[in-house]
KOLBA-702821 format. One record per residue (C-alpha): chain; residue number from 0; x, y, z. Coordinates in steps of 0.1 Angstrom, whole numbers. Example, Ala and Ser with C-alpha at 12.3 -4.5 7.8 and 13.67 -1.06 7.14 Angstrom:
! residues 2
<atom ch="A" i="0" u="123" v="-45" w="78"/>
<atom ch="A" i="1" u="137" v="-11" w="71"/>
This chain:
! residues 202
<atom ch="A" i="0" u="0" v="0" w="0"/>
<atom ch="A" i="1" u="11" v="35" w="-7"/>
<atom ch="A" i="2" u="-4" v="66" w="7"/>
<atom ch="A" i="3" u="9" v="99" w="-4"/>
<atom ch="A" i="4" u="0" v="128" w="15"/>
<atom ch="A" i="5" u="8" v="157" w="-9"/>
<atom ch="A" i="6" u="42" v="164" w="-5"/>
<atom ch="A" i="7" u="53" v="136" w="23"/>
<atom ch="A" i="8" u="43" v="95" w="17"/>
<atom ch="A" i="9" u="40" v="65" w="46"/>
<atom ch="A" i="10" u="36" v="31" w="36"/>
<atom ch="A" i="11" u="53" v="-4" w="30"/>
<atom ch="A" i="12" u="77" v="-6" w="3"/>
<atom ch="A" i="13" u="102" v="-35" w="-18"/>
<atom ch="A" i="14" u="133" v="-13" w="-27"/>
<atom ch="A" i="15" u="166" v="-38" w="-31"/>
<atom ch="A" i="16" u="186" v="-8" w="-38"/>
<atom ch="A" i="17" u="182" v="9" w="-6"/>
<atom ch="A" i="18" u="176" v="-17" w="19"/>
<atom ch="A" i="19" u="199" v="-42" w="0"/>
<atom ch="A" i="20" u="170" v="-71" w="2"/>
<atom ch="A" i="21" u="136" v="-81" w="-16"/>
<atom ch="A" i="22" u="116" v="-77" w="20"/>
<atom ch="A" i="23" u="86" v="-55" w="21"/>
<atom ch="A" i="24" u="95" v="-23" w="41"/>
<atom ch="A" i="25" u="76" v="5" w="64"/>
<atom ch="A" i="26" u="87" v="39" w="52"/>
<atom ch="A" i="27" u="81" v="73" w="51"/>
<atom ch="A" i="28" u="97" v="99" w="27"/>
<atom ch="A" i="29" u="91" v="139" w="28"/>
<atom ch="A" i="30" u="100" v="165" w="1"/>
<atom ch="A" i="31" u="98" v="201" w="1"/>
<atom ch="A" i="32" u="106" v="206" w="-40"/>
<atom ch="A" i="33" u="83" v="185" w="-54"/>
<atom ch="A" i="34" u="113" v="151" w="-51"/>
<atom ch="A" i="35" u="141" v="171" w="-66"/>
<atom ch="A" i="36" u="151" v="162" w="-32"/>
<atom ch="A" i="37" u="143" v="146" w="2"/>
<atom ch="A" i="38" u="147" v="121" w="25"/>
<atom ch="A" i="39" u="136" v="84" w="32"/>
<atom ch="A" i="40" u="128" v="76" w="73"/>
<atom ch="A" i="41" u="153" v="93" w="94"/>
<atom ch="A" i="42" u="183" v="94" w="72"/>
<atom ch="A" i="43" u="184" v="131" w="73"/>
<atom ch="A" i="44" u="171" v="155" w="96"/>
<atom ch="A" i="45" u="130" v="160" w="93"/>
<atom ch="A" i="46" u="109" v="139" w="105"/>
<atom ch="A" i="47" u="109" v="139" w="143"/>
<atom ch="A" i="48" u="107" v="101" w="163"/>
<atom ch="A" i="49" u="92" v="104" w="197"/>
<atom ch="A" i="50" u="85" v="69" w="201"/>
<atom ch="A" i="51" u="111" v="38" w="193"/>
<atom ch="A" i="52" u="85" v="16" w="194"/>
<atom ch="A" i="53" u="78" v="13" w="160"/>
<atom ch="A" i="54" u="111" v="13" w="135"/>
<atom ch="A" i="55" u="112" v="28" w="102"/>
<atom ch="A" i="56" u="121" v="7" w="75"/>
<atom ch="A" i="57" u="115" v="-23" w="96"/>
<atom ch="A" i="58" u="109" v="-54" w="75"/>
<atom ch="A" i="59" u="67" v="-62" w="74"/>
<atom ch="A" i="60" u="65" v="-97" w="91"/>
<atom ch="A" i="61" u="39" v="-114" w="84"/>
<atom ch="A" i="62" u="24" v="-106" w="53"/>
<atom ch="A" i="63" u="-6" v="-114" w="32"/>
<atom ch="A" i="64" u="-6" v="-146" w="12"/>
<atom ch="A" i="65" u="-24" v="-148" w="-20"/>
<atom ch="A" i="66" u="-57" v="-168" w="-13"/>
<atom ch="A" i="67" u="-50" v="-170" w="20"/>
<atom ch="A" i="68" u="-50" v="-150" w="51"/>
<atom ch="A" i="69" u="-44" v="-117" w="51"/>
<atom ch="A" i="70" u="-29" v="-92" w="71"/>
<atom ch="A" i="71" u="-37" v="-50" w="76"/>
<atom ch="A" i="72" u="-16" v="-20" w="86"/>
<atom ch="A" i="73" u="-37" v="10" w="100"/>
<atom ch="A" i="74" u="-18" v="42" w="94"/>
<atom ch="A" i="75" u="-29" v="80" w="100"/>
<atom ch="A" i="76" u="-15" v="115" w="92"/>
<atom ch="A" i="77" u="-31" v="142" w="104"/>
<atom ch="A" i="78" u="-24" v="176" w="111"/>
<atom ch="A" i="79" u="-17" v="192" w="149"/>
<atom ch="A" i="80" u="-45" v="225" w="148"/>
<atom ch="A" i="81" u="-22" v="241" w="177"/>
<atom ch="A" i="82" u="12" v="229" w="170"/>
<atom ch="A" i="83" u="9" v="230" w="126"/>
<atom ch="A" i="84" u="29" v="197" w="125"/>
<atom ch="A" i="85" u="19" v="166" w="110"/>
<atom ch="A" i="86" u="19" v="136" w="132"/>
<atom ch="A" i="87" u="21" v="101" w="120"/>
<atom ch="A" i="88" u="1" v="74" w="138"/>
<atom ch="A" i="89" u="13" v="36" w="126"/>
<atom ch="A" i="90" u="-16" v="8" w="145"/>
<atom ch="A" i="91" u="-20" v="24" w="180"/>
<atom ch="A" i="92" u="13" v="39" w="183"/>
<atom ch="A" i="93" u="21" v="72" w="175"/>
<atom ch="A" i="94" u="53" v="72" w="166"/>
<atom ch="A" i="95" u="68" v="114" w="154"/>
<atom ch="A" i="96" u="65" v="139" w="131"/>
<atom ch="A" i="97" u="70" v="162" w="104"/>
<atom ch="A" i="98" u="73" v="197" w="118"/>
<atom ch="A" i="99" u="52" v="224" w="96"/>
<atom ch="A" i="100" u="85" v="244" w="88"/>
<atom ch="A" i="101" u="95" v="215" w="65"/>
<atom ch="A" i="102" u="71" v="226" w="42"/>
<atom ch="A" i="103" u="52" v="254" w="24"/>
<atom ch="A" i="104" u="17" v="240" w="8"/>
<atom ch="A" i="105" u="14" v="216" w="39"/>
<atom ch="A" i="106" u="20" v="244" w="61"/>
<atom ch="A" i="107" u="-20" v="250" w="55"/>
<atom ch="A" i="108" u="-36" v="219" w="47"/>
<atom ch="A" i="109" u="-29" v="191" w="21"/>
<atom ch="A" i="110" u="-35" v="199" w="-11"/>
<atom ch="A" i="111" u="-43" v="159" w="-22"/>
<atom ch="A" i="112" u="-46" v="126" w="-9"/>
<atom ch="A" i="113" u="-37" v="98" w="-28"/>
<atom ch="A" i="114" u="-43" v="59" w="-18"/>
<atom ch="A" i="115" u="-28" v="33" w="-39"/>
<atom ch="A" i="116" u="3" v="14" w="-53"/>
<atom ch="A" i="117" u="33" v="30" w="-70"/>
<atom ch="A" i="118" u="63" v="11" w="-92"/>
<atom ch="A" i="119" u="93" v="27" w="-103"/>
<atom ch="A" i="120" u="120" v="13" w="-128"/>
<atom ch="A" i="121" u="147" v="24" w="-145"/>
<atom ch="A" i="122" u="138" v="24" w="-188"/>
<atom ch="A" i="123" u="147" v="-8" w="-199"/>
<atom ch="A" i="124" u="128" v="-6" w="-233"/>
<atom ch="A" i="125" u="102" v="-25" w="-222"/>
<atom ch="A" i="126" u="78" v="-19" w="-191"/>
<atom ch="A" i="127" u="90" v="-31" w="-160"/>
<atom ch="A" i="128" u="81" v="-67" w="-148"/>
<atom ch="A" i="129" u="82" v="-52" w="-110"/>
<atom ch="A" i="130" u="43" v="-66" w="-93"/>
<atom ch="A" i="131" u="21" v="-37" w="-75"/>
<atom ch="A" i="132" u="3" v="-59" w="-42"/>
<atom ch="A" i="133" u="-1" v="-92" w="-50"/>
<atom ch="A" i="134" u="9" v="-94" w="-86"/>
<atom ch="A" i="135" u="-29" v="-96" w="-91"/>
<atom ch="A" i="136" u="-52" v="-75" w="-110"/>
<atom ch="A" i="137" u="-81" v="-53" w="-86"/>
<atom ch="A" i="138" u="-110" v="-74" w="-103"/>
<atom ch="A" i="139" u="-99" v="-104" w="-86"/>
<atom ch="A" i="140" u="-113" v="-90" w="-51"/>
<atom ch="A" i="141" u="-109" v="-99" w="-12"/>
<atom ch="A" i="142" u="-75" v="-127" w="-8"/>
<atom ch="A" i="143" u="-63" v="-118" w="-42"/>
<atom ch="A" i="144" u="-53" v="-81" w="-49"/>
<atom ch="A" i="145" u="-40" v="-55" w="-24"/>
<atom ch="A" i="146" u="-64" v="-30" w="-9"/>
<atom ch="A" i="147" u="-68" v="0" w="14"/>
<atom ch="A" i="148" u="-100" v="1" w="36"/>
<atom ch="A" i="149" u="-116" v="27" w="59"/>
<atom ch="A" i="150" u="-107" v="55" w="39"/>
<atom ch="A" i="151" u="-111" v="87" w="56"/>
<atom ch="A" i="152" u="-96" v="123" w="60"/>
<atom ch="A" i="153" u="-90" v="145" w="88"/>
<atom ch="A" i="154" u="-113" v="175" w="83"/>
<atom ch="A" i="155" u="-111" v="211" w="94"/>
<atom ch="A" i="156" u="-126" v="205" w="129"/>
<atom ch="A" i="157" u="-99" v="177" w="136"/>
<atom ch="A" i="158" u="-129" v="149" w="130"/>
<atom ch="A" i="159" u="-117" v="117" w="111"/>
<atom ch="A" i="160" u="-148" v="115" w="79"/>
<atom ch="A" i="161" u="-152" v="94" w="48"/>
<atom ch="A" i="162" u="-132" v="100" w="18"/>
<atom ch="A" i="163" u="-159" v="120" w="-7"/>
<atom ch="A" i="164" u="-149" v="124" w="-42"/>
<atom ch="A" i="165" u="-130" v="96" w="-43"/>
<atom ch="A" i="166" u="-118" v="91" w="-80"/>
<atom ch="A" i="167" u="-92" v="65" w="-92"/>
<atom ch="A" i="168" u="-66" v="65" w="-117"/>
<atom ch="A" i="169" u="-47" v="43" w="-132"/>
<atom ch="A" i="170" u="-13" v="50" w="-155"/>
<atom ch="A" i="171" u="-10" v="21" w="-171"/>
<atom ch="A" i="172" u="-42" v="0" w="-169"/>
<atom ch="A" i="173" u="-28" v="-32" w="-188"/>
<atom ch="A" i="174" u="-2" v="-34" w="-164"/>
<atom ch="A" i="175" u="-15" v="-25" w="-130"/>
<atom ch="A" i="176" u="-55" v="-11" w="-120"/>
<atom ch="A" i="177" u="-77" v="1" w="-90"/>
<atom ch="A" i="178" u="-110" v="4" w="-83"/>
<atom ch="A" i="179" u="-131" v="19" w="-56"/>
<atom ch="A" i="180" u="-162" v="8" w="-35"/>
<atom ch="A" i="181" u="-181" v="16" w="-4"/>
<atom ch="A" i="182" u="-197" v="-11" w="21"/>
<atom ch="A" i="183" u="-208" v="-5" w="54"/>
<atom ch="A" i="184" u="-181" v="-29" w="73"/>
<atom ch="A" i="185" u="-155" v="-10" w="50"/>
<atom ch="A" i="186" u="-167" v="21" w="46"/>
<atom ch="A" i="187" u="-146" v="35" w="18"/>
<atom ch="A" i="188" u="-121" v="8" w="3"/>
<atom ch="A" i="189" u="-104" v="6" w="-34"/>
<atom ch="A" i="190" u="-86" v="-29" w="-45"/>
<atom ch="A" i="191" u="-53" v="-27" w="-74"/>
<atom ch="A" i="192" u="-23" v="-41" w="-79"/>
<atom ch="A" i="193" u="-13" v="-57" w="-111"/>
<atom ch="A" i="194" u="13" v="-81" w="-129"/>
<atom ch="A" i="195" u="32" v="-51" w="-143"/>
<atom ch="A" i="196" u="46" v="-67" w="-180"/>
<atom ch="A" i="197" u="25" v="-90" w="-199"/>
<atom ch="A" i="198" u="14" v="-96" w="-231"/>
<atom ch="A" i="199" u="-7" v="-67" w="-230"/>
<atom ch="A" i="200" u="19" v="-46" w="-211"/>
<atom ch="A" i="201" u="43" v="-41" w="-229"/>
């Protein structure tokens, strides 16, 4: 799952390059240029850890199987009405922040929220074989493709709401999709994930 919150992102990732492995990762990662630079967890000064009790860039153990059971993250960001900061809550633990004075648009109130699944590559002249979730197309439902449930924003009175206006987007539908849905148990939920190449990604 990725979640972008305007300028700064939480979620798990698989990044071999940084973490030297193919394990799925907790992370965060802030920018205040629109990613001409920034900074991954605590590597630079930024975000502020006030409790050790969950590690960034841990490795995620256990994990969802395809089929089979299935395990869930709960994650929040939300913004401090007296403070301006922008606190980070992963399960029950809140675990730091990202002071205000990192950032300009965030300063007032993020501009977009994003839920989803993001690949990079490098251009290898074909699109990249790397798998969003489980490898599986969003179609395939509940056990099968990644998802993100409980959707909801922080509004201006500090009160957690559903998601409204929730559109989805997908680059490159032949290699990876989303869709959305609403249920009362869920509330607000979207599935995606994909195979990345394939015969019809190519």
């Amino acid at each position: 799952m990725y979640i972008c919150i305007s300028i700064s992102s939480l979620s798990w990732q698989v990044y071999p390059s940084l973490h030297k492995d193919s394990l799925p990762r907790l992370f965060t990662y802030w920018t205040a240029d629109g990613y001409q630079s920034g900074c991954y967890n605590l590597v630079c000064p930024g975000f502020v850890q006030t409790n050790p009790n969950v590690c960034l860039g841990a490795a995620i153990d256990p994990t969802s199987k395809y089929g089979g059971q299935q395990y869930e993250g709960a994650y929040m960001i939300w913004k401090d009405p007296k403070s301006a900061d922008w606190w980070l809550r992963v399960g029950t633990e809140v675990i730091g922040f990202w002071p205000s004075n990192l950032f300009t648009d965030l300063r007032d109130h993020a501009t977009i929220i994003e839920y989803g699944g993001e690949v990079y590559a490098e251009n290898l002249g074909t699109h990249t074989s790397t798998q969003m979730g489980s490898g599986h197309f969003q179609n395939e439902g509940f056990r099968k493709a990644a998802y993100a449930r409980k959707l909801e924003v922080v509004d201006h009175d500090n009160h957690l709401i559903g998601v409204s206006n929730l559109g989805v987007i997908a680059e490159k539908p032949n290699c990876y999709g989303v869709k959305n849905g609403y249920n009362n148990a869920w509330g607000n939920y979207i599935y995606f994930g994909g195979p990345g190449y394939n015969p019809n990604c190519l």
